[in-house]
Each structure stands twice: as structure tokens, then as C-alpha cells.
C-alpha positions in Angstrom: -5.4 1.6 -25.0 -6.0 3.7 -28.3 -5.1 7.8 -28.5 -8.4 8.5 -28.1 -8.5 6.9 -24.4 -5.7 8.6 -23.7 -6.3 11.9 -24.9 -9.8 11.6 -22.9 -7.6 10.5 -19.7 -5.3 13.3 -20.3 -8.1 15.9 -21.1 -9.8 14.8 -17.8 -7.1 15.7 -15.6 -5.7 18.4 -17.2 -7.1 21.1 -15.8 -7.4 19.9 -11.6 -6.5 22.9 -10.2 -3.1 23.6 -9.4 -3.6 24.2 -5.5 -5.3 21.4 -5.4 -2.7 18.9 -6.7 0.1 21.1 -4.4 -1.8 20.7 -1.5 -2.5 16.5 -2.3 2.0 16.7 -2.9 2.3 17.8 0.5 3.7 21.1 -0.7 2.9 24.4 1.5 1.4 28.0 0.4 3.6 31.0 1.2 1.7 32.9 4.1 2.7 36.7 2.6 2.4 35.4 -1.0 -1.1 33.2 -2.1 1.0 32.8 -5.7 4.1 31.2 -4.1 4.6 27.4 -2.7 7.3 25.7 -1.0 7.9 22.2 -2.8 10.4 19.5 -2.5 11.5 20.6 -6.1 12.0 24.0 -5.0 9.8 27.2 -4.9 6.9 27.2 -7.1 5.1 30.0 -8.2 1.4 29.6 -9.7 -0.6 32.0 -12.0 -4.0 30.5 -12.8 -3.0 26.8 -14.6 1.0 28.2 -15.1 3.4 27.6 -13.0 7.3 28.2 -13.1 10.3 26.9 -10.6 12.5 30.0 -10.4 15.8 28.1 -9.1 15.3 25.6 -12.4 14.6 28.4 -14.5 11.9 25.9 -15.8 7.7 25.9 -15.9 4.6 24.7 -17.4 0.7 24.8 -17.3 -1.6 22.3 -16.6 -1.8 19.7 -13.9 0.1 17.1 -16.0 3.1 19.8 -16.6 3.1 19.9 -13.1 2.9 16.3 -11.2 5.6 15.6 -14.1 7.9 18.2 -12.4 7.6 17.4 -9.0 8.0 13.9 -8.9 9.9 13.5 -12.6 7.9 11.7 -14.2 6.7 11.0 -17.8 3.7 11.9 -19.2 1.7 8.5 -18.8 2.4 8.0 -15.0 1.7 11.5 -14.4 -1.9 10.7 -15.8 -2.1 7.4 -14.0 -1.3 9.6 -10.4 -3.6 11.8 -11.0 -6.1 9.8 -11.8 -5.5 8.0 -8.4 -5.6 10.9 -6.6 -8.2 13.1 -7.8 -10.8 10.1 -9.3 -13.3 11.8 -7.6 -13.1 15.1 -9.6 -15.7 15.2 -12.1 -14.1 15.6 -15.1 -12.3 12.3 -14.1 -15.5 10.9 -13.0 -16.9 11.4 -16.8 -14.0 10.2 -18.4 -13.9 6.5 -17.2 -17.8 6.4 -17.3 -17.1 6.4 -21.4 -18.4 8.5 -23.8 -18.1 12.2 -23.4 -21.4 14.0 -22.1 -22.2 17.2 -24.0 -21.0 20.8 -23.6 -23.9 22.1 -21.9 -23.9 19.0 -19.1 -20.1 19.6 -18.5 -20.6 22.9 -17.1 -23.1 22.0 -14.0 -21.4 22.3 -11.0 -21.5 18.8 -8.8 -23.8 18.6 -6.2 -22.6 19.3 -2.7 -25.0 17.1 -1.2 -23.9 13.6 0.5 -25.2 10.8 -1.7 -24.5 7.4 0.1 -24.7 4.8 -2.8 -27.5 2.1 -2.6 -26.5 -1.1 -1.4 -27.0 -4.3 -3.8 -27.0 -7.6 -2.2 -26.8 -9.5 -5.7 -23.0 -7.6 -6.6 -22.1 -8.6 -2.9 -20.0 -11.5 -4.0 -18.3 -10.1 -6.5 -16.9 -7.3 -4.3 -16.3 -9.9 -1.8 -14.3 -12.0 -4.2 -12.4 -8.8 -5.6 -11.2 -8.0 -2.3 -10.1 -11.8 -1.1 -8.7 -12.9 -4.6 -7.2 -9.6 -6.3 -6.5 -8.1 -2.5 -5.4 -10.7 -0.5 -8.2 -9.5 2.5 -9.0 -12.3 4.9 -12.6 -13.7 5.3 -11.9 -13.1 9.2 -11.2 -9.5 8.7 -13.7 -8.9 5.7 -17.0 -10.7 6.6 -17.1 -8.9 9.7 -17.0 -5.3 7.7 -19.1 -6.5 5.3 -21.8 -7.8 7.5 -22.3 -4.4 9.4 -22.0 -2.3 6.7 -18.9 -0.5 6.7 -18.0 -2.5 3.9 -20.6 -3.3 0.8 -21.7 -3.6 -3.0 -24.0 -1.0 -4.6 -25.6 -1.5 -7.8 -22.6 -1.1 -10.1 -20.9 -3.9 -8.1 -18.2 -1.3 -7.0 -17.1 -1.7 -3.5 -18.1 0.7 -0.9 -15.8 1.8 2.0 -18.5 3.5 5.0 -16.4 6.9 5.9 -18.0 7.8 9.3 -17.9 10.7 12.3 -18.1 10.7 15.8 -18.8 7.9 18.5 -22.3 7.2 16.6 -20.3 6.3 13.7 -22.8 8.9 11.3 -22.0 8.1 7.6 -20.7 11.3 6.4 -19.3 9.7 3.1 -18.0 7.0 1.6 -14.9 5.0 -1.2 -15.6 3.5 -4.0 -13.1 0.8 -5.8 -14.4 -1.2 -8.9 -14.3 -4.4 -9.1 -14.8 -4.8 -12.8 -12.3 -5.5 -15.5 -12.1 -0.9 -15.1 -10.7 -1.1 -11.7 -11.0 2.6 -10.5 -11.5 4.2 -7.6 -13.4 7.7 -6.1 -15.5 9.1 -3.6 -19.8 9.2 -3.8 -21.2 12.7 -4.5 -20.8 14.6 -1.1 -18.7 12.8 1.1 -16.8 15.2 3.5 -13.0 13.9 4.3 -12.6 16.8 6.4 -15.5 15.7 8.8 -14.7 11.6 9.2 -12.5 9.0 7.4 -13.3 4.9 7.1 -11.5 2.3 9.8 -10.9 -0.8 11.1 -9.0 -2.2 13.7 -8.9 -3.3 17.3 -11.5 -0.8 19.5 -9.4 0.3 22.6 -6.0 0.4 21.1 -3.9 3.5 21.7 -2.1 3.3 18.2 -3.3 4.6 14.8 -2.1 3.9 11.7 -2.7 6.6 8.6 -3.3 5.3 5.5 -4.3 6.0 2.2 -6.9 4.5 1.3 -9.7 2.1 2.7 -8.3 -1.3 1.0 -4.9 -0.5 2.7 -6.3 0.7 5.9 -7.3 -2.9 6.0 -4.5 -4.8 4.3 -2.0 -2.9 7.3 -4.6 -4.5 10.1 -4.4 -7.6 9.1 -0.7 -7.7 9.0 -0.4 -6.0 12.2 -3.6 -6.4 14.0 -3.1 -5.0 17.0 -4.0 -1.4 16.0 -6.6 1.5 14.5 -6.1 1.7 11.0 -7.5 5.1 8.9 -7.9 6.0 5.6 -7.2 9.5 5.0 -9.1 9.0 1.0 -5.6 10.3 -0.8 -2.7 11.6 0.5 -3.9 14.8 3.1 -1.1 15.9 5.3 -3.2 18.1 7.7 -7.0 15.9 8.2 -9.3 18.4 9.9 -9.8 16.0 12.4 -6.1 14.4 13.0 -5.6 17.2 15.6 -8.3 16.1 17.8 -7.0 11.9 17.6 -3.6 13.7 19.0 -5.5 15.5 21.5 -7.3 12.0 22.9 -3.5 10.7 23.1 -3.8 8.5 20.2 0.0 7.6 19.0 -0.4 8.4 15.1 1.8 6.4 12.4 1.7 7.9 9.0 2.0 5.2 6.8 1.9 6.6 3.0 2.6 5.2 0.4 6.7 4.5 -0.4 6.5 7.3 -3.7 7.7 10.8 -3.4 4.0 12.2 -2.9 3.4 9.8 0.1 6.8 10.8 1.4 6.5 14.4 1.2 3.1 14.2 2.5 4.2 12.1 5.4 6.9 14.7 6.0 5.0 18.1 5.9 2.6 16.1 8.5 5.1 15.6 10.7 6.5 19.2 10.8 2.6 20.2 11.6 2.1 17.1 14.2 5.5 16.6 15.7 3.8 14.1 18.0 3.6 12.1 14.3 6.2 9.5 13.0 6.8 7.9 10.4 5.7 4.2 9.2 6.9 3.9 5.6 5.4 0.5 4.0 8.5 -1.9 2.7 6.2 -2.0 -0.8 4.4 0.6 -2.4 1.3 0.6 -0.5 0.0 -2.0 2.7 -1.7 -3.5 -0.3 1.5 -4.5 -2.5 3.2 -5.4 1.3 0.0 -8.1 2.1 -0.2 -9.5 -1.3 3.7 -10.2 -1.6 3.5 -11.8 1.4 0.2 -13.6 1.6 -1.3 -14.4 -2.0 
């Protein structure tokens, strides 16, 4: 990777809003003060893209600035986090589709409206491959998803993970992953995570397991089977709809990643949803677990 690709990565991510990555951390606003948060790192307070850490008597502006002070890291992996997290923003979006669109086009605001991505029957095998050889997903577990649907390639050969609401299973949005030697990942144009979420798993079982994303929603069922498995699309530690899964008498497993945002996350969802414990994968992600054991 040249400067330039960096710089572009950087400049994409830069300006997230603030809130917005505090929120994906797991950190919580102050009621009595919309400017001041309540971090793992200690309190923040946020003016616009600055922010400063009174107790450390240290502060910065930016997105980067910040995702490098709460979790101490360096520049790059701060880049490569957000970039996980937030692939769906549009500035993001634009800067992995490659060459920079022009001033004017930058300044549209993204449609609101759901845009489920065309299915493509002739990139169906390469998603399939990407998911059994780079992911370690069984053909007993995959085939199934992919035959109804809730799995599929659109015309970009990307994989597509169906999110879906209520017993009829309405598609309300959807995952993407690529599968191409640009592996990235986002959401299509629309999709509402507050309204539904993908899953797979055993129908009739009382257990739930959170995840955070679709391919480790199903790399945690295959290795325990005997369970729902959801992906919360990034790390969310207060779903819209995981108060009404308690309410049915689901028993909910957070399984986050094993990095300081999936733990803090995981953590702040448990003070909210005491009901809520804890299943921290022995790897990174379910993913990492499955494929150390399996491929």
C-alpha cells in the first residue's frame, strides 16, 4: 500500500462522527451533559470533531485521534478498526470503491431507502468458495443458507448476509463481505439494524448467542450447534430489539469479539440487560476460533 491509499483510507474515516464511534466503543452519554461521556479511558468530553480526557490532561480531533486513545492504538490499526466498523459510512464506501468522486457528488446525502442488492447466480460459487475455503463454513451449514436465500452472491460477487424482522422473516436489510482479492465488508443502502439482524441456528432453542457479524454468527453455530446465533452488524450494546428477545425468555450470550471494543461493549450491555452474560470467544472473533480449529 502506497501513501496515497493510505491517506485516502485515513481521509475516509476521519471525520465519522465522534458520537458515533463512542456509542459503537460501548461508551455512555452523560444524561445532564450531551458534551460529556463515560469511557473506559475515563471521561471524555466532545466539542464538534475535538475531544479532550480531563483526568489525562490529554485530547485530540478527529475519529482517528480518538479510537487511538481509547483502545491505544497506533495510527494504522486505528484506520483498520474503523474501517471494520463503520464500512458502511459513505465516505468509507467511496474510498475502497477507488478513485475519488468529485466535490459536488460527495456532498449528496445517502439515500435512506432499503436497497436489497440483486442476486447473481453466476458469482454464487465464488462466494460459496470464499466462505468454505477462506472461512472454514461447512457445506452442511452453508448450502442450506444459501439455498433459501438468507445467504447469496449479487452482481459484484460480494456475499450477502439477509437481515430480517418478525416471524415472516421481512428483509429489512442486509451484510455485505467481498470476496475478492479487496476483502471488505458493509451494509446495502437502507438496511435498518435497529429493526432486525441476520441468524442461523437451531429454531426452538432457548439460547442466543450475539455476535458481530453474519460470518461469525455462523462460524459460533457450527461449533456449538445447539443454539440461535445473531449478528448485531458491529459492535451495538443496546439493539432496539434485544429487549423484546429477553422479554420471550430467550437466555442471551454476548459473544464480542476478545478486543477492548468487544469487551466494553459486552460490558455496558450487561449493565443495561443484567439478564445478559458474557461469552468471550478464546480467539479474536468465532471466525479466528473455527478456522484454528477446523481449516
Amino acid at each position: 500500500m502506497n501513501s496515497d491509499d493510505m491517506r485516502r483510507r485515513a481521509n475516509a474515516v476521519r471525520g465519522i462522527p465522534l458520537p458515533h464511534v463512542l456509542t459503537c466503543w460501548g461508551a455512555s452519554r452523560d444524561r445532564r451533559d450531551k458534551r460529556q461521556w463515560r469511557t473506559a479511558a475515563g471521561p471524555l468530553s466532545v466539542t464538534g470533531s475535538k475531544f479532550i480526557n480531563w483526568h489525562r490532561e490529554v485530547g485530540g480531533g478527529g475519529a482517528i485521534d480518538l479510537v487511538m486513545h481509547l483502545g491505544a492504538m497506533d495510527f494504522l490499526q486505528a484506520v483498520a478498526w474503523l474501517e471494520k466498523h463503520f464500512s458502511s459510512h459513505a465516505a468509507v464506501l467511496s474510498a475502497r470503491s477507488g478513485p475519488t468522486t468529485s466535490a459536488s457528488s460527495r456532498k449528496q446525502p445517502a439515500s435512506r431507502v432499503f436497497q436489497l442488492p440483486v442476486a447473481d447466480q453466476h458469482q454464487q460459487e465464488q462466494v460459496r468458495r470464499y466462505l468454505m475455503e477462506q472461512r472454514c463454513l461447512e457445506a452442511n451449514i452453508l448450502n442450506p443458507l444459501l439455498a433459501t436465500g438468507k445467504v447469496y452472491a449479487d452482481q459484484r460477487g460480494n456475499a450477502v448476509f439477509l437481515m430480517v424482522a418478525g416471524k415472516a422473516n421481512r428483509p429489512i436489510g442486509a451484510e455485505l463481505r467481498g470476496t475478492g482479492h479487496r476483502v471488505w465488508r458493509g451494509m446495502a443502502p437502507g438496511s435498518r439494524k435497529d429493526l432486525g439482524y441476520f441468524w442461523v441456528g437451531a429454531r426452538g432453542r432457548s439460547t442466543i448467542v450475539l455476535c458481530e457479524s453474519a460470518i461469525d454468527a455462523i462460524s459460533c453455530f457450527q461449533l456449538k450447534r445447539d443454539c440461535i446465533c445473531i449478528s448485531t452488524a458491529g459492535v451495538r450494546a443496546n439493539p432496539a430489539w434485544l429487549s423484546v428477545l429477553i422479554a420471550h425468555g430467550f437466555h442471551i450470550y454476548c459473544g464480542f469479539d476478545a478486543d477492548p471494543p468487544g469487551d466494553h461493549s459486552a460490558q455496558a450491555m450487561m449493565s443495561k440487560h443484567p439478564s445478559v452474560q458474557r461469552l468471550r470467544p478464546p480467539a479474536h472473533d468465532w471466525n479466528d476460533v473455527l478456522c484454528n480449529s477446523s481449516c
